[in-house]
FIVEX-81913 format. One record per residue (C-alpha): residue number from 1; x, y, z. Coordinates in nm, 2 decimals. Example, Ala and Ser with C-alpha at 12.3 -4.5 7.8 and 13.67 -1.06 7.14 Angstrom:
<rs>
R:resi:xx:yy:zz
R:1:1.23:-0.45:0.78
R:2:1.37:-0.11:0.71
</rs>
This chain:
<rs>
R:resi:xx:yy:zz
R:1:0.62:-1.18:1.38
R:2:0.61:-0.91:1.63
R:3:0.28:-0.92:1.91
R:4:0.13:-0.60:2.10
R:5:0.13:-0.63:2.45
R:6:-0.15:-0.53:2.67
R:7:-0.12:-0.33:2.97
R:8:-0.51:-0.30:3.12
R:9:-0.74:-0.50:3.31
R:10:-0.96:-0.54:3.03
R:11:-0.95:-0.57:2.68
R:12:-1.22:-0.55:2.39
R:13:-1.20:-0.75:2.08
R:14:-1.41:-0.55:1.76
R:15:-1.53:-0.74:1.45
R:16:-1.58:-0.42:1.27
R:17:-1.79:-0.39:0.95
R:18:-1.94:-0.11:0.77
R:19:-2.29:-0.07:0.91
R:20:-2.23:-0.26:1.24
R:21:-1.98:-0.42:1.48
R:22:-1.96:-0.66:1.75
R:23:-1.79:-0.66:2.03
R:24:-1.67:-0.81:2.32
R:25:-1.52:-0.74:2.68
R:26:-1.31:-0.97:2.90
R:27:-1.08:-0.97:3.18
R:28:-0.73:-1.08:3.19
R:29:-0.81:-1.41:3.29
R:30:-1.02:-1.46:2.98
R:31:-1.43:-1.44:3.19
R:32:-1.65:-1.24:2.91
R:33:-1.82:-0.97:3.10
R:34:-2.01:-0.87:2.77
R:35:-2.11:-0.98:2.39
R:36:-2.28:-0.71:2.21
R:37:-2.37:-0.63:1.84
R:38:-2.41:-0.23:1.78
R:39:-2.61:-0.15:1.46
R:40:-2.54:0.16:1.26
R:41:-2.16:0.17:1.43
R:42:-2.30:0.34:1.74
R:43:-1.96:0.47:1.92
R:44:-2.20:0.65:2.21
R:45:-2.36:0.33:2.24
R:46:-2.07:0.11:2.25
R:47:-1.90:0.40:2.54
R:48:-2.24:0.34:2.72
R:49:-2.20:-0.04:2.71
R:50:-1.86:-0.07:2.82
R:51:-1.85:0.21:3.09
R:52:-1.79:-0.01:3.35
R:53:-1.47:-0.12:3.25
R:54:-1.35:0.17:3.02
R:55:-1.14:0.33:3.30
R:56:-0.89:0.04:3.22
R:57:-0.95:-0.10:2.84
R:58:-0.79:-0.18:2.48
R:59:-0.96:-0.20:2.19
R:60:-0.83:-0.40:1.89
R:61:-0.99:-0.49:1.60
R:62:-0.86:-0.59:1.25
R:63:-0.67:-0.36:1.03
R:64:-0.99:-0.37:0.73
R:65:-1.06:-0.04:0.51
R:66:-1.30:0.12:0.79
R:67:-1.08:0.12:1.09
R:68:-0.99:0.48:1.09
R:69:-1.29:0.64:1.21
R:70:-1.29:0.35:1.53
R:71:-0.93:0.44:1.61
R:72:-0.97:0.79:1.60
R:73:-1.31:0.76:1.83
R:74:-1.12:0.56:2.08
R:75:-0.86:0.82:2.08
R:76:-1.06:1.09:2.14
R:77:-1.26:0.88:2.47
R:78:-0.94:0.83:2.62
R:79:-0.94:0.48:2.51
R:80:-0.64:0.24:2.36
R:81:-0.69:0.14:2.03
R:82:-0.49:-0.14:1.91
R:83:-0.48:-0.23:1.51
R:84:-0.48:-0.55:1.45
R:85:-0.28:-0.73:1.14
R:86:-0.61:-0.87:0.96
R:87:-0.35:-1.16:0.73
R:88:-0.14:-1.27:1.06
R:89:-0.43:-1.28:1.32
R:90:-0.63:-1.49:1.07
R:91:-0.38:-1.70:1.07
R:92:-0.33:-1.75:1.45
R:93:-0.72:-1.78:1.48
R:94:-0.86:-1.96:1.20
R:95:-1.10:-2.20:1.30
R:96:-1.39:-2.46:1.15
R:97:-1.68:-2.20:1.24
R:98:-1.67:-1.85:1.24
R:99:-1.91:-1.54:1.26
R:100:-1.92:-1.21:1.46
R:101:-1.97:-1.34:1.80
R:102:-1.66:-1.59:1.76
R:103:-1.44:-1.34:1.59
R:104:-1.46:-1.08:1.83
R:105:-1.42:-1.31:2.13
R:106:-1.11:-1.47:1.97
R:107:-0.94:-1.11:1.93
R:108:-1.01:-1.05:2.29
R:109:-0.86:-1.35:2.39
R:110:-0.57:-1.30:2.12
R:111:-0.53:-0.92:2.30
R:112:-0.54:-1.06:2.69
R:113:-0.29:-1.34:2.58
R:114:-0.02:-1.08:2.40
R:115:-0.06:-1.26:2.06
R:116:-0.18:-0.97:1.82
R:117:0.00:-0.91:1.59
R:118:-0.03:-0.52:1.52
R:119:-0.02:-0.31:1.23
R:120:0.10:0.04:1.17
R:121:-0.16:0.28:1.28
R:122:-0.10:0.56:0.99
R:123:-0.14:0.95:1.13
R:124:-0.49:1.09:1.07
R:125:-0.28:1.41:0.99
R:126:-0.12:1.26:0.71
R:127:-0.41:1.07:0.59
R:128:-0.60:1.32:0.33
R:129:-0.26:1.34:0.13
R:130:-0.22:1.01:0.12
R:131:-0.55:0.92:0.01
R:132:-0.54:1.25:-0.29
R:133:-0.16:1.03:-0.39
R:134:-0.41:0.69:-0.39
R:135:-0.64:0.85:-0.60
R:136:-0.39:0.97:-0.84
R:137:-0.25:0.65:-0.90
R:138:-0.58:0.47:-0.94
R:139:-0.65:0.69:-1.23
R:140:-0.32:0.68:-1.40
R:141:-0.36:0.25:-1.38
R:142:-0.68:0.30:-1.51
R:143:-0.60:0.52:-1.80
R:144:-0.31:0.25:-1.87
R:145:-0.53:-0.03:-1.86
R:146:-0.74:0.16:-2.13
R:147:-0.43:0.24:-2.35
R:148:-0.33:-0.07:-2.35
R:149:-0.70:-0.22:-2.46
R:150:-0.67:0.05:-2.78
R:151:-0.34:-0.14:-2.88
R:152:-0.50:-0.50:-2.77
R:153:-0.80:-0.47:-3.00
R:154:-0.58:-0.32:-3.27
R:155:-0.37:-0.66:-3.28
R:156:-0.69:-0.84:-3.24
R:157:-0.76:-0.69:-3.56
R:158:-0.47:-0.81:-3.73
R:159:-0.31:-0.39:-3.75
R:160:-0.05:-0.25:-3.64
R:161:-0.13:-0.01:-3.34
R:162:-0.09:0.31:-3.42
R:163:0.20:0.51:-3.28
R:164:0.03:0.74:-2.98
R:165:0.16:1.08:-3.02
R:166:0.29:1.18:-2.75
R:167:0.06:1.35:-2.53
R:168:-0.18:1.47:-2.79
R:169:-0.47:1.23:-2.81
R:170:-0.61:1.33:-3.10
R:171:-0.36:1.21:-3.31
R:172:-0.33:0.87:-3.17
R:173:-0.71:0.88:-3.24
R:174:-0.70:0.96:-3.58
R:175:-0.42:0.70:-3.64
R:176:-0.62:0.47:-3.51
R:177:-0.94:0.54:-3.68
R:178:-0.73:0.57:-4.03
R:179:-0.70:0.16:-3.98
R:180:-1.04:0.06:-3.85
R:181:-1.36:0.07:-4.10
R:182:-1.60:-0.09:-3.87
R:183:-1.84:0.20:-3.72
R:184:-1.90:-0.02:-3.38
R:185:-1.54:-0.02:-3.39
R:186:-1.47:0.32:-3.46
R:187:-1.71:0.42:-3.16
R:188:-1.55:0.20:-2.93
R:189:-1.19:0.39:-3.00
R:190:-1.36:0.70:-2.98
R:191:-1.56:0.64:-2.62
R:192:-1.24:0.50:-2.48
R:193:-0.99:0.79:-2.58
R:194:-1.29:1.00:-2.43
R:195:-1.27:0.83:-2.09
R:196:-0.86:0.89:-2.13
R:197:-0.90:1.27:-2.22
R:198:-1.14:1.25:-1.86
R:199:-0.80:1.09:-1.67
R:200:-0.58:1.29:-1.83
R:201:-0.74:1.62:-1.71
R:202:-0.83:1.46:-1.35
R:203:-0.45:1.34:-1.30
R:204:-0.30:1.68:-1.42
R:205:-0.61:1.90:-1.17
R:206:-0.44:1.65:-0.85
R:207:-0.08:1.67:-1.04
R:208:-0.12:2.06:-0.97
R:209:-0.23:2.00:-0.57
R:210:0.02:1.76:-0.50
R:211:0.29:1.99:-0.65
R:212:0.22:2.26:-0.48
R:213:0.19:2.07:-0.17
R:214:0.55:1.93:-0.26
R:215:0.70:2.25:-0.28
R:216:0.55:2.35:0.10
R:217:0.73:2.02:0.18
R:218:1.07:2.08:0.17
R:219:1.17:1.90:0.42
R:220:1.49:1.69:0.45
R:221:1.41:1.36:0.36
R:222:1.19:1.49:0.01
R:223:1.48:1.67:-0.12
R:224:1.68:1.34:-0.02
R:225:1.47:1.15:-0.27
R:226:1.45:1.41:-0.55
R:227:1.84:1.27:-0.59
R:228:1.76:0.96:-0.68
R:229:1.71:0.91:-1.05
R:230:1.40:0.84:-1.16
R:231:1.20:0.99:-0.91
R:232:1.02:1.31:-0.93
R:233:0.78:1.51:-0.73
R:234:0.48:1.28:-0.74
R:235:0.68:0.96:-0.70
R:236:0.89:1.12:-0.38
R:237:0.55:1.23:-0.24
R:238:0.39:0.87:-0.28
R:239:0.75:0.70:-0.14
R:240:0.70:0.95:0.20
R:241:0.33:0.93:0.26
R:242:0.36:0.53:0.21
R:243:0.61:0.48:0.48
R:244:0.50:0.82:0.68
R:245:0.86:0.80:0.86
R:246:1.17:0.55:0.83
R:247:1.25:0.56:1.18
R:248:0.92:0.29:1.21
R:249:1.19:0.05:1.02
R:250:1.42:-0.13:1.30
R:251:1.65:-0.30:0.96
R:252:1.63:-0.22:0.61
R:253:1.49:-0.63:0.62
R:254:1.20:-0.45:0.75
R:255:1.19:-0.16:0.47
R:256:1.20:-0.43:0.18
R:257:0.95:-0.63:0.29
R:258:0.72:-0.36:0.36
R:259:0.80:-0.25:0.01
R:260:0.71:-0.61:-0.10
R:261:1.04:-0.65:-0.24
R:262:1.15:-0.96:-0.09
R:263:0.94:-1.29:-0.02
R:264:0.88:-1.52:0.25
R:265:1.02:-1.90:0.26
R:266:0.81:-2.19:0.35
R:267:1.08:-2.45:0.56
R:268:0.97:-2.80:0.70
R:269:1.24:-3.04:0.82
R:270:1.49:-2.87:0.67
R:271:1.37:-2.86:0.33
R:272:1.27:-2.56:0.14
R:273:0.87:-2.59:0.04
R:274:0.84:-2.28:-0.15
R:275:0.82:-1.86:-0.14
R:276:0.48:-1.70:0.00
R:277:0.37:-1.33:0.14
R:278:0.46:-1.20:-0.18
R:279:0.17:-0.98:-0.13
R:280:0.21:-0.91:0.23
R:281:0.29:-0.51:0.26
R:282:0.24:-0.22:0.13
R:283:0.12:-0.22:-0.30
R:284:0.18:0.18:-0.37
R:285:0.53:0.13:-0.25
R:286:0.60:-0.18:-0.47
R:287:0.44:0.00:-0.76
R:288:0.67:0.33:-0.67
R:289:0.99:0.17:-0.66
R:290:0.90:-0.05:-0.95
R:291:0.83:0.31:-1.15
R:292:1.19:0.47:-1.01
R:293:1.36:0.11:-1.16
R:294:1.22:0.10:-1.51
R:295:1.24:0.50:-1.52
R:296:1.64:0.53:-1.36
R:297:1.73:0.23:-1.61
R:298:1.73:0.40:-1.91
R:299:1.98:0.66:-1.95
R:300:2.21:0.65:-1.69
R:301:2.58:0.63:-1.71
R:302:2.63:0.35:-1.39
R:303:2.27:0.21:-1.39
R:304:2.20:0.12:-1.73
R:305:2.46:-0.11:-1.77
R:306:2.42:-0.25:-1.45
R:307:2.03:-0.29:-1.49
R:308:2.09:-0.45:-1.85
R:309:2.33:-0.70:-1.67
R:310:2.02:-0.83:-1.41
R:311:1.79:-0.87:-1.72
R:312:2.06:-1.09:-1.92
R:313:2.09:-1.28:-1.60
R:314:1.80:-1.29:-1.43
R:315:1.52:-1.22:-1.73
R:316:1.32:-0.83:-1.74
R:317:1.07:-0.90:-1.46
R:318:1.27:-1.03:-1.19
R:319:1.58:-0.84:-1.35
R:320:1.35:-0.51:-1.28
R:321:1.24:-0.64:-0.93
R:322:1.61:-0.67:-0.80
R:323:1.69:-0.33:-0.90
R:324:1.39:-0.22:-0.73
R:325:1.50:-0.40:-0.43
R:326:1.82:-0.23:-0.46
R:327:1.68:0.10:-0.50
R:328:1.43:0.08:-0.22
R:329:1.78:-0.03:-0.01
R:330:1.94:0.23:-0.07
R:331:1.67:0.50:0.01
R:332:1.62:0.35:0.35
R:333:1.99:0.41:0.41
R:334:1.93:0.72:0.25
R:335:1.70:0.87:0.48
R:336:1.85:0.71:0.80
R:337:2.22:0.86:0.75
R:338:2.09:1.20:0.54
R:339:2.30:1.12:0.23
R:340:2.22:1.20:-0.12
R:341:2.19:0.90:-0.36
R:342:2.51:0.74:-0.47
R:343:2.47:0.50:-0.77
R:344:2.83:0.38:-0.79
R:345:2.78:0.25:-0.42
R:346:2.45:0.13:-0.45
R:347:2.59:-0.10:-0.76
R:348:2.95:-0.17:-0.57
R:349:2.70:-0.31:-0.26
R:350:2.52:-0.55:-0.50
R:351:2.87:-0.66:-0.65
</rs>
């Protein structure tokens, strides 16, 4: 675990939530010089409140969904701003009571004492992209979660489900309304291939935007990852807007485990307890490189044979998660050393 370390006088700890936040100042030798709750997420207020010490001052506060709009504020007064990691400082600060007032005094203390553990601040620049890519891939789980309830209920039923089609939904949805008599049934089918027509149109409207977007990017790393089987367009757009820049990775540990690709140990006395922070990182990377493993699998000369290997071994899920790993691997070297994708050494490195 890697820990910020201050530079100022004073420091600011921020329990920030969405309609207010609570802060407060102290010195380096931990005195509080002020405990304040700001409704409504006031920044003048909060300037106003701390101006006597803002001339020398970092802010952290935890890394939770609304922390852009308090980083870029700071930013603009001049002020550091340091992100907090919200899973590793709970950790070092958990406690038998907690509310606002302790929470934000403990982060201050945590900042003054070098113990925060910090998280990546992403680029505002970069951040509309990324959020259009987010957005994308909430809609295409969600249309999967629905295609997957048609064929659910179908075996519920005791059918067959009916082949989809392709892309052409009206097919699937006369197949399936060929097997089902029940009119509460039939109108479920129909309300649910409505919602997926409504996804399909939304995905390919942001599919169009991100494309073009892609082709203004054609930078060196993007074509870089259009080598590696399995990946396309949207998937090398999601892979570069995750990570923002490899050169943030000091080892390709570092890549993996941001990937969540790899899993912590639990060790006492010697003995191995068991695995944890499997969910520790970043999801829409693990989800990526789990897409570019069941996609570059199928019909490739070196990697199909090699991926059908891990499953005999190892069993479909994890067999899938190694090859991801090894993927994810392999663009991080990738993109350090400007090399196009080599499968025969990515599978020789594993051997």
């Amino acid at each position: 675990m890697k820990y910020y370390t201050t530079t100022t006088e004073y420091n600011c700890g921020i329990d920030l939530h969405a309609r207010q936040m609570y802060a407060c100042v102290m010195d380096r030798q931990g005195k509080v010089l002020l405990h304040c709750n700001i409704e409504g997420n006031d920044f003048a207020y909060f300037l106003k409140r701390v101006a006597p010490w803002r001339h020398d001052l970092t802010v952290v506060c935890e890394c939770t969904f609304n922390w852009y709009w308090l980083a870029d504020a700071c930013d603009a007064a001049g002020i550091t701003f340091v992100l907090a990691h919200a899973l590793y400082a709970a950790h070092i600060h958990g406690g038998k009571n907690k509310n606002d007032r302790i929470d934000s005094e403990k982060l201050a203390h945590l900042l003054r004492s070098n113990l925060i553990p910090p998280a990546y601040r992403y680029p505002a620049e970069k951040r509309p992209v990324r959020s259009l890519l987010r957005q994308r891939m909430s809609y295409v789980w969600s249309r999967a979660e629905l295609m997957t309830k048609l064929s659910m209920n179908q075996t519920a039923e005791g059918l067959v489900p009916a082949a989809k089609g392709g892309h052409n939904r009206d097919v699937w949805q006369e197949r399936i309304l060929a097997q089902i008599t029940n009119p509460y049934h039939q109108l479920s089918v129909r309300c649910d291939m409505d919602a997926i027509r409504v996804y399909d149109k939304l995905i390919q409207t942001l599919d169009g935007t991100i494309t073009l977007h892609a082709r203004e990017h054609q930078s060196r790393d993007y074509n870089l990852l259009l080598s590696v089987p399995g990946i396309g367009q949207v998937l090398a757009m999601t892979i570069l807007y995750e990570m923002d820049t490899v050169a943030r990775f000091p080892t390709v540990k570092d890549f993996a485990s941001y990937c969540r690709l790899v899993k912590g140990s639990v060790a006492s006395a010697g003995r191995l307890k068991g695995l944890t922070g499997g969910k520790m990182g970043n999801a829409y990377l693990r989800w990526a490189f789990g897409e570019v493993a069941v996609i570059c699998k199928r019909a490739h000369r070196i990697i199909t044979p090699y991926a059908e290997k891990l499953v005999s071994k190892h069993g479909t899920f994890k067999g899938n998660a190694i090859l991801a790993n090894q993927i994810a691997r392999a663009v991080y070297f990738m993109l350090q050393s400007g090399q196009a994708f080599d499968a025969e050494r990515m599978v020789a490195r594993r051997s």
